[in-house]
Every structure is written in structure tokens, then in C-alpha cells.
C-alpha positions in Angstrom: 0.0 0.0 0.0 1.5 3.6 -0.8 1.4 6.3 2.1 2.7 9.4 1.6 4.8 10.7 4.5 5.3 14.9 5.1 8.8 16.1 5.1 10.9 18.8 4.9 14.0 19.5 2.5 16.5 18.9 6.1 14.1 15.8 7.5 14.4 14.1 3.5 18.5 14.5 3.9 18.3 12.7 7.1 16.1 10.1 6.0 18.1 9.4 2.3 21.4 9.6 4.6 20.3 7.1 7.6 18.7 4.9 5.2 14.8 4.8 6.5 12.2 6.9 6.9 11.5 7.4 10.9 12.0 7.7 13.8 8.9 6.2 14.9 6.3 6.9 15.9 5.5 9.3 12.9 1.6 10.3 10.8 2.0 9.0 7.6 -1.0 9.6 5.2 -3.2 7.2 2.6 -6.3 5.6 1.1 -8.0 4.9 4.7 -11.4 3.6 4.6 -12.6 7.1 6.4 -10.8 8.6 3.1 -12.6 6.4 0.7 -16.4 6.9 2.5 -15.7 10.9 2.0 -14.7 10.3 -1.7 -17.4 7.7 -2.5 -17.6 8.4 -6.3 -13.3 8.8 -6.5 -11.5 6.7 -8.4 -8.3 4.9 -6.3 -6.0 7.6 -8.7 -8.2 10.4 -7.2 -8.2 8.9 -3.3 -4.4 8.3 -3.5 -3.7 12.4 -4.8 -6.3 13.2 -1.9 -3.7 11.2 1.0 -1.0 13.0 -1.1 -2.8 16.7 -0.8 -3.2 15.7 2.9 0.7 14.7 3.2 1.5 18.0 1.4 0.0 20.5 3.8 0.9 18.6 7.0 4.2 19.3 5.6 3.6 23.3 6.0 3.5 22.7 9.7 6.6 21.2 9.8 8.1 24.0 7.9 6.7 26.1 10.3 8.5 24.3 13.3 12.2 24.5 11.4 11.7 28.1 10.1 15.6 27.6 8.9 14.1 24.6 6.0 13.7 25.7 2.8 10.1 26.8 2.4 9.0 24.0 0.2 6.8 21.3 1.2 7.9 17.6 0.3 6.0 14.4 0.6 8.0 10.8 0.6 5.7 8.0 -1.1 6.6 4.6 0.1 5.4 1.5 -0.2 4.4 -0.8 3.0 2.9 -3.7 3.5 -0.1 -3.2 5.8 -0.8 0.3 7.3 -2.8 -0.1 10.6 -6.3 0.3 11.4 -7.3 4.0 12.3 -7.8 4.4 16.2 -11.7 5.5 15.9 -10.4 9.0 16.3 -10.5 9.6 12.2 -12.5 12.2 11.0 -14.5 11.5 8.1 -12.0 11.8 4.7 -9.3 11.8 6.9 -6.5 9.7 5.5 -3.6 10.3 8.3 -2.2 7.3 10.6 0.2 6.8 12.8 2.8 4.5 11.8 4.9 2.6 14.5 7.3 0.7 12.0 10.2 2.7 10.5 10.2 2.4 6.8 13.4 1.2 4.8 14.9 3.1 2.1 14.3 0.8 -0.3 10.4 1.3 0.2 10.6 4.8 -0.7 8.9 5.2 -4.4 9.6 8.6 -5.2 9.5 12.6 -3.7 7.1 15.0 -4.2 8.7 18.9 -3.9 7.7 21.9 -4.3 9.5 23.9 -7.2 11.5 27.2 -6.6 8.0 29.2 -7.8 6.2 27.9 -4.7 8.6 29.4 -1.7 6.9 32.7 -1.2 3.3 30.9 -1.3 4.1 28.1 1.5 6.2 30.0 3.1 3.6 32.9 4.0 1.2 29.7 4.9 4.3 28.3 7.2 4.1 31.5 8.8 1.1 31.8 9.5 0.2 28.6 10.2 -0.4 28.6 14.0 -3.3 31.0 13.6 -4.7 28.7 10.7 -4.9 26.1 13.5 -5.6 28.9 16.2 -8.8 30.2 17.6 -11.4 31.2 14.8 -12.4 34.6 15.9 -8.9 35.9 15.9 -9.5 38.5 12.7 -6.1 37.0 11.1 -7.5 34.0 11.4 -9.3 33.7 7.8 -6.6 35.5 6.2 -4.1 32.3 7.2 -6.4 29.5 6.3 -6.5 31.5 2.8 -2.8 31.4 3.0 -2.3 27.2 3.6 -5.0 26.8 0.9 -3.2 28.7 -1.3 -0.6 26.3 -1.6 -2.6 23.6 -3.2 -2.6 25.9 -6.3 1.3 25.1 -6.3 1.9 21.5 -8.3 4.5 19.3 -6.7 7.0 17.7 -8.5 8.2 14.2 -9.0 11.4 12.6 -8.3 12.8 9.3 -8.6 14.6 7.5 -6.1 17.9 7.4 -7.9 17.1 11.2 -8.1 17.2 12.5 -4.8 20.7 12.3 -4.1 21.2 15.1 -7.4 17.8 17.0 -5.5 19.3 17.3 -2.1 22.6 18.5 -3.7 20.7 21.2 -5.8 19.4 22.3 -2.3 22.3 22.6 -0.6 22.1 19.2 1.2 24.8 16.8 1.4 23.4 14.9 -1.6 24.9 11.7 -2.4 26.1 9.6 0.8 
């Protein structure tokens, strides 16, 4: 099964360089069956970009906790063998799980990255994305939810495996081990 784990630029390095996605626990997101009864009429190509949108801007918050990582979101698609049942606390078309299994390297089935055109959008939602998630009837509030769903109008890209060494290089990262 694919889930789609958030990252950062720094978090991806670590992860290419220690050879598994972790430390565990860690919210991985994919086709859950609280997912699929929100997208009744999607198609499994539709449910899995839906996990992957989900991925993407769980990724802002973590740019907003390293305000030092490049302001691009990034989402690691691996592929596992069983993802565990959701706890009962899912929220209908919610597709995030916790995962208590690190996830080899060699699972890893590509990166999604924001390009260099994206930075001032998720960074702006990065910054603001505490009063997103903050207390509605702060006046800034709308403003920032504007701002994180902004950046689903920014495509991410797609790398290859054998690719991400020359990506993390291009960003400054140590690149090939």
C-alpha cells in the first residue's frame, strides 16, 4: 500500500542519509477507509492524490516548526505492507495514521517537492500557520487558512529514487552519501 509521508528538504536528507524513513512513531497519510467513505464516487487515482494533498499540507507545519528549512513542502511516497487500522479518532475523509514501524529506504517510491516558484506561497502559509490552526475569531485568522490553501494551487514535483541524491545536492544538502 502507498502512504505518503510529510517532510521537509533537512528531514528528507536525514532520512536518504540514515537509510529509513522514521524515527517512529510518525503520521504517515493514505487511502484509509474514512478517506474512501468521504470520496465515495473517487476513483483509487483520485483517493491516493487526496492522502498526497493531505501529506502535502501537513508538511507546511513542519516548515513552520524548522523556520531555517527551505520553504517547500515535500512528501515521501513509500510503499508498505499493511498500514494499521485508524484508532476510531478519524474524522470523516481523513486519510492520516500513525505508523509505529520505520520504513526502509528501499520502500521509498519517489518525492514529491515543491518547485523554486512555490517558496513565497508556502512559506507565507508556514508563517502563519499557528493561527490557521488557532482560535477562529482571531481577525487574522481567515486571512491564514487563505494562505495554507493557497498552496494547493502550487503543483509538486516528482522525483525518482535514484534522483534524490542530485535534488538534495541542488538544495544545498549533502546529496549523495
Amino acid at each position: 500500500m502507498r502512504v505518503y509521508v510529510p517532510s521537509t528538504v533537512p528531514l528528507l536528507d536525514a532520512a536518504c542519509h540514515a537509510g529509513e524513513v522514521g524515527p517512529i512513531p510518525f503520521t504517515a497519510y493514505a487511502v484509509t477507509p474514512a478517506l474512501r467513505e468521504w470520496y465515495s464516487q473517487a476513483d483509487d487515482e483520485e483517493l491516493e492524490y487526496a492522502a498526497m494533498a493531505q501529506a502535502a499540507r501537513a508538511s507546511v507545519g513542519l516548515l513552520a516548526a524548522d523556520p531555517q528549512a527551505p520553504r517547500k513542502r515535500v512528501v515521501i511516497a513509500c510503499e508498505v505492507a499493511a498500514v494499521p487500522p485508524a484508532d476510531g479518532s478519524v474524522h470523516l475523509g481523513d486519510a492520516r495514521l500513525e505508523l509505529n514501524v520505520v520504513i526502509p529506504w528501499t520502500s521509498v517510491a519517489a518525492v514529491h517537492l515543491d518547485g523554486d516558484a512555490a517558496a513565497e506561497v508556502v512559506g507565507r502559509a508556514a508563517e502563519l500557520w499557528d493561527v490557521a490552526h488557532g482560535d477562529t475569531a482571531n481577525p487574522d485568522h481567515e486571512d491564514a487558512v487563505f494562505a495554507l490553501d493557497s498552496c494547493e494551487g502550487e503543483d509538486l514535483l516528482w522525483y525518482a529514487t535514484q534522483e534524490i541524491p542530485d535534488l538534495l545536492a541542488a538544495e544545498g544538502r549533502r546529496g549523495k552519501a
